[in-house]
C-alpha positions as a printed NumPy array, in Angstrom:
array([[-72.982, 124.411, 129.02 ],
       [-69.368, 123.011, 130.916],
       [-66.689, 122.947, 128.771],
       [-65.217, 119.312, 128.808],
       [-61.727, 118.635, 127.845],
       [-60.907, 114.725, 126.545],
       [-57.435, 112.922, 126.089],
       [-58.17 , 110.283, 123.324],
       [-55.151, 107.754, 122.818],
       [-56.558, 106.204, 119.263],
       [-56.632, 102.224, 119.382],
       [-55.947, 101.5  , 123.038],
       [-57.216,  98.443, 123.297],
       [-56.504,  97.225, 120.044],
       [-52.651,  96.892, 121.376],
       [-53.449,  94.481, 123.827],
       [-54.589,  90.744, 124.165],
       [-57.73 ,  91.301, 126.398],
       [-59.461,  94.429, 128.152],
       [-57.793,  93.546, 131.712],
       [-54.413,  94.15 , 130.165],
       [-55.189,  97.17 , 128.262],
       [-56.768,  99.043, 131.971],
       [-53.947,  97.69 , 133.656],
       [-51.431,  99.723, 130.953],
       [-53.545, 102.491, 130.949],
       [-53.227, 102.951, 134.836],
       [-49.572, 104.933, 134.358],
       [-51.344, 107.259, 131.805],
       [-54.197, 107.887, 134.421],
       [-51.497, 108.535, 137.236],
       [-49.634, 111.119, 134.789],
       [-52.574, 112.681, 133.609],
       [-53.871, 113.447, 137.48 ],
       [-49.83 , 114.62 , 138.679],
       [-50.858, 117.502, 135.369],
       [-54.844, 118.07 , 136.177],
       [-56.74 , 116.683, 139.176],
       [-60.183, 115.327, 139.22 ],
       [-60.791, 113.028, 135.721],
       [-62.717, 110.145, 134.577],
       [-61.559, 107.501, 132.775],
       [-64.152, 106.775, 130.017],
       [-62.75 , 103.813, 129.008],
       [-59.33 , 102.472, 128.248],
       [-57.345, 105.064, 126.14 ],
       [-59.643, 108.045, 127.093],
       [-59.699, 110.781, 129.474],
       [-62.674, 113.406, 130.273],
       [-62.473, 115.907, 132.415],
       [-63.632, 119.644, 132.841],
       [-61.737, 122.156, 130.92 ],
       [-62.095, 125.593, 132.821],
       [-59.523, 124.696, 136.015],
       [-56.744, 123.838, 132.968],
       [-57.553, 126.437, 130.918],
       [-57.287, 128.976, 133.661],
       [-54.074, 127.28 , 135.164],
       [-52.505, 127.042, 132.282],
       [-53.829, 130.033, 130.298],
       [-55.778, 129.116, 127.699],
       [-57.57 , 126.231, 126.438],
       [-54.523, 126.049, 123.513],
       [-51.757, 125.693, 126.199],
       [-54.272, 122.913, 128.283],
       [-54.196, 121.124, 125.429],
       [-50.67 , 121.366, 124.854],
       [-49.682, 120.442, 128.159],
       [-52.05 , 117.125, 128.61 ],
       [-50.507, 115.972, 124.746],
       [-47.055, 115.34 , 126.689],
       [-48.966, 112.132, 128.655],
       [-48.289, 110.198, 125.709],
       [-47.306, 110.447, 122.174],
       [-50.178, 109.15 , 120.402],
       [-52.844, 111.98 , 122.582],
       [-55.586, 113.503, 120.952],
       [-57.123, 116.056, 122.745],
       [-60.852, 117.553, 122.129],
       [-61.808, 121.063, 123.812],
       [-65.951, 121.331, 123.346],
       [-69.314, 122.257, 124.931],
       [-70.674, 119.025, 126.655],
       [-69.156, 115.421, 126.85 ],
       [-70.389, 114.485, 123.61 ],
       [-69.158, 116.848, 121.545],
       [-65.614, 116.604, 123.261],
       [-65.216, 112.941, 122.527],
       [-66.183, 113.363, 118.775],
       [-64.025, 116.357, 118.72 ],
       [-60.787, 114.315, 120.392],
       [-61.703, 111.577, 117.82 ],
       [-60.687, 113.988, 115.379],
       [-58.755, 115.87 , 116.466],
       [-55.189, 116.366, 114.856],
       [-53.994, 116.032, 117.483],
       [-55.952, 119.19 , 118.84 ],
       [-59.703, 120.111, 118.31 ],
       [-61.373, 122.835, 120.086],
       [-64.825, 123.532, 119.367],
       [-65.489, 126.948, 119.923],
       [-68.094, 127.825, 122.575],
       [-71.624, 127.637, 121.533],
       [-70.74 , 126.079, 118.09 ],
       [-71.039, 122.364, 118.966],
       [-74.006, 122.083, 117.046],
       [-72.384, 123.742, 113.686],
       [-69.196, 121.256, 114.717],
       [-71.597, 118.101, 115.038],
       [-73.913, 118.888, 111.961],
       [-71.95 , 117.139, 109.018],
       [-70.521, 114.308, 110.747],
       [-72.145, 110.873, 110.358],
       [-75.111, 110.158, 112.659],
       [-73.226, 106.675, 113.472],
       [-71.213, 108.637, 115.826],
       [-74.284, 107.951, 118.115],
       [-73.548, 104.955, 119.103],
       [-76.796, 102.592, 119.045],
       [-77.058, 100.483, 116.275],
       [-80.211, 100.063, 116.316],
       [-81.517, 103.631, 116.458],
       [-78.876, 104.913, 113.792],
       [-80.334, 101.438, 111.262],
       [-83.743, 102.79 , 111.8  ],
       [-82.863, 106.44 , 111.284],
       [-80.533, 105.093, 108.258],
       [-83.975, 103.583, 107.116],
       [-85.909, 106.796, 107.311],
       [-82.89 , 108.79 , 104.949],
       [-81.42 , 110.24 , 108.113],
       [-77.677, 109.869, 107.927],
       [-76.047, 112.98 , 109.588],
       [-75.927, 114.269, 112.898],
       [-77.57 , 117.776, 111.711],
       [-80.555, 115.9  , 110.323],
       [-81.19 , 113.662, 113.567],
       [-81.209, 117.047, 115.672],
       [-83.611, 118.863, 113.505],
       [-86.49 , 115.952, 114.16 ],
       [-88.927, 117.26 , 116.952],
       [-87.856, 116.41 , 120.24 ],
       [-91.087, 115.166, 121.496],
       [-92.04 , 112.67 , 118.271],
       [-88.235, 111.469, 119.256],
       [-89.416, 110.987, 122.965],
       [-92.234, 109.255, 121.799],
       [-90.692, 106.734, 119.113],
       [-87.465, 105.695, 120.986],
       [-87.926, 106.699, 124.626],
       [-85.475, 108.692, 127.305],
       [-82.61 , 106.933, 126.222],
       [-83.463, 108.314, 122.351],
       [-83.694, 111.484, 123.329],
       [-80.851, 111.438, 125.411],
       [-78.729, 110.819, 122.361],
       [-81.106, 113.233, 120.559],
       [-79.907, 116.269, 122.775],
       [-76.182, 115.041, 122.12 ],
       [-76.728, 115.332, 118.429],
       [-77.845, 118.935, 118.787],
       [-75.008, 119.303, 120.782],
       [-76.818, 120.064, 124.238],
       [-75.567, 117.064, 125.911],
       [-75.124, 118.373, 129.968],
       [-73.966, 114.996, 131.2  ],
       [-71.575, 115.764, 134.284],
       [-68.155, 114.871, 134.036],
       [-68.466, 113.081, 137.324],
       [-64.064, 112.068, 138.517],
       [-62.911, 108.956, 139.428],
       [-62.171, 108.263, 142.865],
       [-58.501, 107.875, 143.62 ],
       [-57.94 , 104.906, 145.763],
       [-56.091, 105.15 , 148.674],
       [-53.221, 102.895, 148.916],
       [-53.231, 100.856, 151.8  ],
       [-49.913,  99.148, 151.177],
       [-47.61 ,  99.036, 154.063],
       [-43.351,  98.162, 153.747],
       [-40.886,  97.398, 156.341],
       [-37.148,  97.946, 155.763],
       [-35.001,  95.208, 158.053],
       [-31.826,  96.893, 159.207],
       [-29.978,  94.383, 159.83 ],
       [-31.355,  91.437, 157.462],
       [-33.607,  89.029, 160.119],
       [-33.174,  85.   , 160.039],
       [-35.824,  84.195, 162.759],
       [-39.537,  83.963, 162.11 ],
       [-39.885,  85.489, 165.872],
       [-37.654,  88.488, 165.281],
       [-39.349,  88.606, 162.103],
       [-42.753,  89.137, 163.846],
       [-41.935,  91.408, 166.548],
       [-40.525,  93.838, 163.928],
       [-43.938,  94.063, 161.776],
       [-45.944,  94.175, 164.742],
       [-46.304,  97.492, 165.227],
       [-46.906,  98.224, 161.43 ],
       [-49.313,  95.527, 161.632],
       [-51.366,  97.652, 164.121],
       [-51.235, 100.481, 161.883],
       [-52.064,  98.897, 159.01 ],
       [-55.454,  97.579, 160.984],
       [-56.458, 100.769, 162.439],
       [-56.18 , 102.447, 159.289],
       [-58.54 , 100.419, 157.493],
       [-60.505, 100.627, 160.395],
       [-60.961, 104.274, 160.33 ],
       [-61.844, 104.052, 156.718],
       [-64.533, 101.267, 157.636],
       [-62.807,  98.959, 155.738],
       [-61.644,  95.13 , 157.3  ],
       [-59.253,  93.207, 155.193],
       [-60.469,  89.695, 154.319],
       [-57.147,  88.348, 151.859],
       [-53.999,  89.803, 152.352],
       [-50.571,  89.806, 150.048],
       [-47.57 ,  89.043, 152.289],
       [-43.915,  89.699, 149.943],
       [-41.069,  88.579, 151.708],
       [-37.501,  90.185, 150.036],
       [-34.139,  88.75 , 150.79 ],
       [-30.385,  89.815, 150.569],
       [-30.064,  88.501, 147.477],
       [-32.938,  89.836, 145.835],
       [-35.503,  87.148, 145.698],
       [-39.131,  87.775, 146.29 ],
       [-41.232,  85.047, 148.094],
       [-45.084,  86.343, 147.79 ],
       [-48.249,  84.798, 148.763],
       [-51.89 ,  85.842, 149.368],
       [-53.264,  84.956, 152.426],
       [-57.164,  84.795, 152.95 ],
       [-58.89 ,  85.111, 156.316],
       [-62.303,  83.049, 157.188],
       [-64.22 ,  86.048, 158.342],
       [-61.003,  89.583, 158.621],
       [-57.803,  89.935, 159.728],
       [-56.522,  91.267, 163.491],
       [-53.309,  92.873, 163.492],
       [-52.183,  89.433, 165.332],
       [-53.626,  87.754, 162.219],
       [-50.979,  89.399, 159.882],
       [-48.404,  89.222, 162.223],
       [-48.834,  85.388, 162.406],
       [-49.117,  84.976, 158.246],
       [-45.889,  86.958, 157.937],
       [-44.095,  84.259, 160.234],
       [-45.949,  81.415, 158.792],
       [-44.378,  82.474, 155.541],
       [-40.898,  82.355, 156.603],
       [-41.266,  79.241, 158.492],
       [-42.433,  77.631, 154.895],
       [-39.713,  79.204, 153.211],
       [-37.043,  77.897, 155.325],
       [-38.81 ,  74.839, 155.546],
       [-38.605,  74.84 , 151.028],
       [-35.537,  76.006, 151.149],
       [-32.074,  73.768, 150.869],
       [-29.558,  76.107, 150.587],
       [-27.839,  75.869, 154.294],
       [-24.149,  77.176, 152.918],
       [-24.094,  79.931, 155.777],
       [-26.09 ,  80.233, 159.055],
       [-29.638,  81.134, 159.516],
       [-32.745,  81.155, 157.58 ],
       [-31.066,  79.524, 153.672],
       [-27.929,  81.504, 154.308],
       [-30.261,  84.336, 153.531],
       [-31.747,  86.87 , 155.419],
       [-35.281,  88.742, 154.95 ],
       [-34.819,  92.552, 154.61 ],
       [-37.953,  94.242, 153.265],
       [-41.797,  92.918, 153.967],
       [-44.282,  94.278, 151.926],
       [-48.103,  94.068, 153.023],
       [-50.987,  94.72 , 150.792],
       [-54.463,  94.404, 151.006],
       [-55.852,  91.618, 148.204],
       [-59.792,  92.453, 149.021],
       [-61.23 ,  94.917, 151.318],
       [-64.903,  94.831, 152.871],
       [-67.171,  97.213, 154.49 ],
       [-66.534,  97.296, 158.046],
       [-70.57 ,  97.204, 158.339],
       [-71.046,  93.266, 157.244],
       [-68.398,  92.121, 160.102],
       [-69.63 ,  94.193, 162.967],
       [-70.698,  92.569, 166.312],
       [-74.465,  91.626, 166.399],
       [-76.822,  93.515, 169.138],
       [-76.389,  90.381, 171.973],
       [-72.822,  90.143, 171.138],
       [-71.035,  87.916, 168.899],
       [-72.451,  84.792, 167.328],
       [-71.251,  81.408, 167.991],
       [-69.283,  81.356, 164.504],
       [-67.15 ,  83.985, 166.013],
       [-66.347,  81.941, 168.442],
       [-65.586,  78.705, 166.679],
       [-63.289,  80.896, 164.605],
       [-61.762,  83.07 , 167.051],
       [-60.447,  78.954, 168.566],
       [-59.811,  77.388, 165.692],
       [-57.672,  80.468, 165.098],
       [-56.051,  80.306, 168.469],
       [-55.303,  76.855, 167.988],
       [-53.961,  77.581, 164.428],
       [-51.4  ,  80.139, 166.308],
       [-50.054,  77.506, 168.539],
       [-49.702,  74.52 , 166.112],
       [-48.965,  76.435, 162.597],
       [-50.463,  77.351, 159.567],
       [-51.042,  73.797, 158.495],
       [-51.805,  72.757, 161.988],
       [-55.837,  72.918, 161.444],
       [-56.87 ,  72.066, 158.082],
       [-60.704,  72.339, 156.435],
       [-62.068,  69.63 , 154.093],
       [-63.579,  70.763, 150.777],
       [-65.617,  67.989, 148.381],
       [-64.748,  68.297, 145.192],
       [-65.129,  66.437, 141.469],
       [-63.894,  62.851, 140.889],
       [-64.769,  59.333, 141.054],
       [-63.227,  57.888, 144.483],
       [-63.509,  59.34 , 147.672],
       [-59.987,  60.24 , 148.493],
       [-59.605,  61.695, 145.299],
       [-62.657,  64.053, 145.81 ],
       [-61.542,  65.438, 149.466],
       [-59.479,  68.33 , 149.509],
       [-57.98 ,  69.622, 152.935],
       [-56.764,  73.506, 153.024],
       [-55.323,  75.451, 156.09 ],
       [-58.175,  77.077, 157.894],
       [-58.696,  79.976, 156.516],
       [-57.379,  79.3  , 153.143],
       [-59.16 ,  79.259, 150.009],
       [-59.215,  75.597, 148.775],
       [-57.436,  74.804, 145.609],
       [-60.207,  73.397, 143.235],
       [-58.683,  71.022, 140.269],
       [-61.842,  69.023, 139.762],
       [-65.025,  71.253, 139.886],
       [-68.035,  68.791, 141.733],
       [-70.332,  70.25 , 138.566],
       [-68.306,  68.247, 136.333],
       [-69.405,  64.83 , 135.033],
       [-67.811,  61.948, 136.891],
       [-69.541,  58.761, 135.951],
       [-68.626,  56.04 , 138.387],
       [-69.005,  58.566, 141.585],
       [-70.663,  57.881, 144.771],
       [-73.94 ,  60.094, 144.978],
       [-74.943,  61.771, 147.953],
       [-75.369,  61.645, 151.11 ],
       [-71.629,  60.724, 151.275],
       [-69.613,  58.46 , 154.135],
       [-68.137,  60.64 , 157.265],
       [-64.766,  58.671, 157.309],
       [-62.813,  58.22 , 154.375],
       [-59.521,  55.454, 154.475],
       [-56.698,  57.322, 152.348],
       [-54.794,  54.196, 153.524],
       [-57.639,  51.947, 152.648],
       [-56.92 ,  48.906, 154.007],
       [-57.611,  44.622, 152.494],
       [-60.732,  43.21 , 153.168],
       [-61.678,  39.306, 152.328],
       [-64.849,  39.378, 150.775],
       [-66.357,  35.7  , 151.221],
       [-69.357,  34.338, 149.029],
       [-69.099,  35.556, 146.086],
       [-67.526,  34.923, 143.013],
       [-65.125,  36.873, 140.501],
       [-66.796,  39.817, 139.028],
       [-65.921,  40.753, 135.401],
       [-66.574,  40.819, 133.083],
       [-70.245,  40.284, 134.599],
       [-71.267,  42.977, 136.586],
       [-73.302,  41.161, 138.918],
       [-72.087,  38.346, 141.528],
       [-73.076,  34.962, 140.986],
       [-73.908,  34.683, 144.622],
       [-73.968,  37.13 , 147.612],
       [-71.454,  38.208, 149.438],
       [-72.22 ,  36.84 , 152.964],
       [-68.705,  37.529, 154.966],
       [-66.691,  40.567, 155.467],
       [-63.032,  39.975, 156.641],
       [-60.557,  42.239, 157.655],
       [-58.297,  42.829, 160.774],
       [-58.645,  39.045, 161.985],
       [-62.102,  39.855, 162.426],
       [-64.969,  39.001, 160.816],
       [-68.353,  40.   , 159.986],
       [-71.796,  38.646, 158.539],
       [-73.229,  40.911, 156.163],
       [-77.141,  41.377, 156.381],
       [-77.344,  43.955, 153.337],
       [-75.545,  44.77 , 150.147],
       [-75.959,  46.744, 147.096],
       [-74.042,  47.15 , 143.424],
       [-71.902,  46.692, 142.194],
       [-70.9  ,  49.283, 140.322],
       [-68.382,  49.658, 137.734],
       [-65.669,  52.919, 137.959],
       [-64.361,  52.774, 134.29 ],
       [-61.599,  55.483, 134.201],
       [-59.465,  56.421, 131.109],
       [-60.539,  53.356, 129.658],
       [-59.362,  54.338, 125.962],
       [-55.621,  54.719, 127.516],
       [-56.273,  51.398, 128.553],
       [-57.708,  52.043, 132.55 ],
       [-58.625,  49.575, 135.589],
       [-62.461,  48.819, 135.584],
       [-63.213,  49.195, 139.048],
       [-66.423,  48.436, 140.997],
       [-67.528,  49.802, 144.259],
       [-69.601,  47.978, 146.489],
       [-72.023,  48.651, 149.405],
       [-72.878,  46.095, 152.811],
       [-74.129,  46.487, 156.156],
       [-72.721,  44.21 , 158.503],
       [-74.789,  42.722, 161.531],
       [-73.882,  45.515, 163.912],
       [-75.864,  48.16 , 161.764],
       [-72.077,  49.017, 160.643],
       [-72.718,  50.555, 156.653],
       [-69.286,  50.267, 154.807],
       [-68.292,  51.25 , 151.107],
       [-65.904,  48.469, 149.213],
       [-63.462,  49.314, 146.766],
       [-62.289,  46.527, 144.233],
       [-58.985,  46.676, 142.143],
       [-59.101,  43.906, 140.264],
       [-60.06 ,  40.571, 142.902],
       [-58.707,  42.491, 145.697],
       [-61.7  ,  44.555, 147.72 ],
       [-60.428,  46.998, 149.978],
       [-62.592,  49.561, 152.363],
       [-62.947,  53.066, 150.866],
       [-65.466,  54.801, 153.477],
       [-67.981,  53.823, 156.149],
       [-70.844,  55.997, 157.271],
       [-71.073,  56.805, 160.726]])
């Protein structure tokens, strides 16, 4: 049986307002645990497992292990036993060192409460049957166990007796990717900028490369002479090139400067960058993004342009459109650099009575321009006209309208007191299909459908 050694800080997660802040303060614990003894698994947050012979035999003795791995942290508990099991209920009580000696797990686990099993609805049943400790769970046949409550029974079964073999199986360390460039002297220009990070750039690449790893959203942190930090992750449409990074990094200063209002000495804000930091945000096998067998597809292709273009004209030089929730048109377009994930405020799953259904209009006026809407007469507070429209003027133009539908009302915050809108659709006699827009008597053109 492996001897398993467990650090046990008691209440871990109990200190902290969720379970992502309580494994993001446990990761210094981790880090000092691993600089003492290589090679552990994190259980959960607040305890440690990990095998006890290489301690023990570095440090002489399970006693001095122990010892040693207390001076993580203050509150440590540490529990020496046969099996993974056994350690864990030994660390849980220990004070603030339990070692089970070898071959005496079973005497160790024998008196304690068979709760410590943790499945409540095998210890309820055993509770049922007048089975409350540990030693009297282990002394039921192991095959009528088998039989009544399955592997995973007997499983916990085995741990009771204090045979539990599970492996202690360590976590694997990830590698830090994370690449910084001192600036010696501080740079102003976005193109000095980029021909410095270049060449880390490249490295930063080929390194994921040879770990089959491309990088698909990127952190860029910009730090300046006086200390300010200007950090922003950049995602990437399908993974980043070396030239890819180097163009986010000067994208980034360009929309600093361009933010930026202090001008009190020359150069970028009087200020000049001296350390960039580059991190990967997520990572994906290099597998999913390799060339196909008859070379690339044409998505490559539209991207590797679009990116091109994106070089020449700036970040915000080619933009993507994203529908999203709300009631007018504008309102539910969203437009995001290419490459960028969009910025959802109004999730499309939401409710939005009043919205135009699919299949939605190609061109959208943001400007949305007057229109005379002849034939017809004022709509509310009837919802229906009390004759068709017939005309459609805008421009100095003006068109007979063959078709119409609605109209519908838009009511919007209508308990803060709201405009009742109505949206109308007509088809004029050149086959042209429009959407109308009403704010009151005026009708304006919200979309058409090409």
């Amino acid at each position: 049986m492996t001897r398993v050694l467990v650090v046990d800080i008691p209440g871990w997660s109990d200190r902290f307002e969720d379970e992502a802040a309580a494994v993001r303060h446990f990761d210094p614990v981790i880090v000092s645990v691993e600089n003492t003894v290589p090679l552990v698994r994190v259980l959960q947050p607040g305890r440690i497992a990990m095998g006890a012979r290489g301690p023990a035999r570095y440090y002489r003795g399970e006693d001095l292990a122990a010892e040693a791995l207390r001076a993580v942290h203050p509150d440590a508990r540490i529990g020496i036993a046969d099996g993974l099991f056994t350690a864990v209920t030994a660390a849980t009580r220990a004070n603030p060192v339990c070692i089970v000696p070898v071959d005496r797990s079973d005497q160790f686990l024998a008196p304690l409460s068979v709760d410590r099993v943790g499945d409540a609805d095998l210890v309820g049943l055993l509770r049922r049957l007048g089975i409350t400790t540990l030693g009297a769970f282990a002394a039921l046949d192991a095959g009528a166990v088998r039989d009544r409550f399955g592997v995973a029974g007997e499983l916990l079964h085995r741990s009771a007796a204090g045979h539990d073999d599970s492996p202690v199986i360590p976590r694997d360390v990830p590698v830090d990717y994370t690449r910084v460039i001192d600036c010696e002297p501080a740079i102003v220009r976005a193109d000095e900028l980029a021909f410095t990070v270049r060449a880390v750039a490249d490295e930063f690449i080929d390194t994921l490369a040879r770990a089959r790893f491309v990088c698909t959203a990127v952190w860029v942190t910009l730090s300046t002479e006086r200390g300010d930090e200007h950090e922003r992750c950049w995602a990437h449409p399908r993974s980043f090139t070396a030239a890819d990074v180097v163009d986010r990094v000067r994208w980034q200063l360009d929309s600093i400067a361009r933010f930026t209002t202090d001008t009190s000495t020359e150069g970028f804000a009087g200020d000049g960058i001296v350390r960039v930091r580059i991190a990967p945000d997520q990572l994906a096998h290099i597998s999913r993004y390799e060339p196909a067998l008859w070379g690339e597809p044409a998505g490559d292709r539209i991207h590797s342009v679009l990116s091109r273009v994106q070089s020449i004209l700036g970040h915000e030089g080619v933009l993507t459109a994203t529908v999203t929730g709300g009631r007018t048109l504008a309102d539910r377009e969203v437009l995001s650099p290419w490459g960028d994930k969009p910025v959802i405020e109004r999730r499309a799953t939401e409710p939005w009575p009043g919205h135009l259904a699919a299949l939605l209009p190609t061109t959208v006026y943001h400007d949305r321009p007057t229109v005379i809407l002849r034939g017809r007469a004022v709509i509310p507070p009837a919802e229906v006209f009390a004759e068709p429209p017939r005309v459609l003027e805008f421009e100095g133009r003006t068109r007979d309208i063959v078709e119409w539908s609605g109209p519908w009302p838009i009511a919007e915050r209508w308990w803060t007191g709201g405009v009742l809108r109505y949206r109308l659709q007509v088809i004029d006699t050149r086959g042209a299909a429009w959407v109308l827009l009403s704010d009151g008597d005026t009708w304006t053109i919200e979309a058409r459908y090409d």
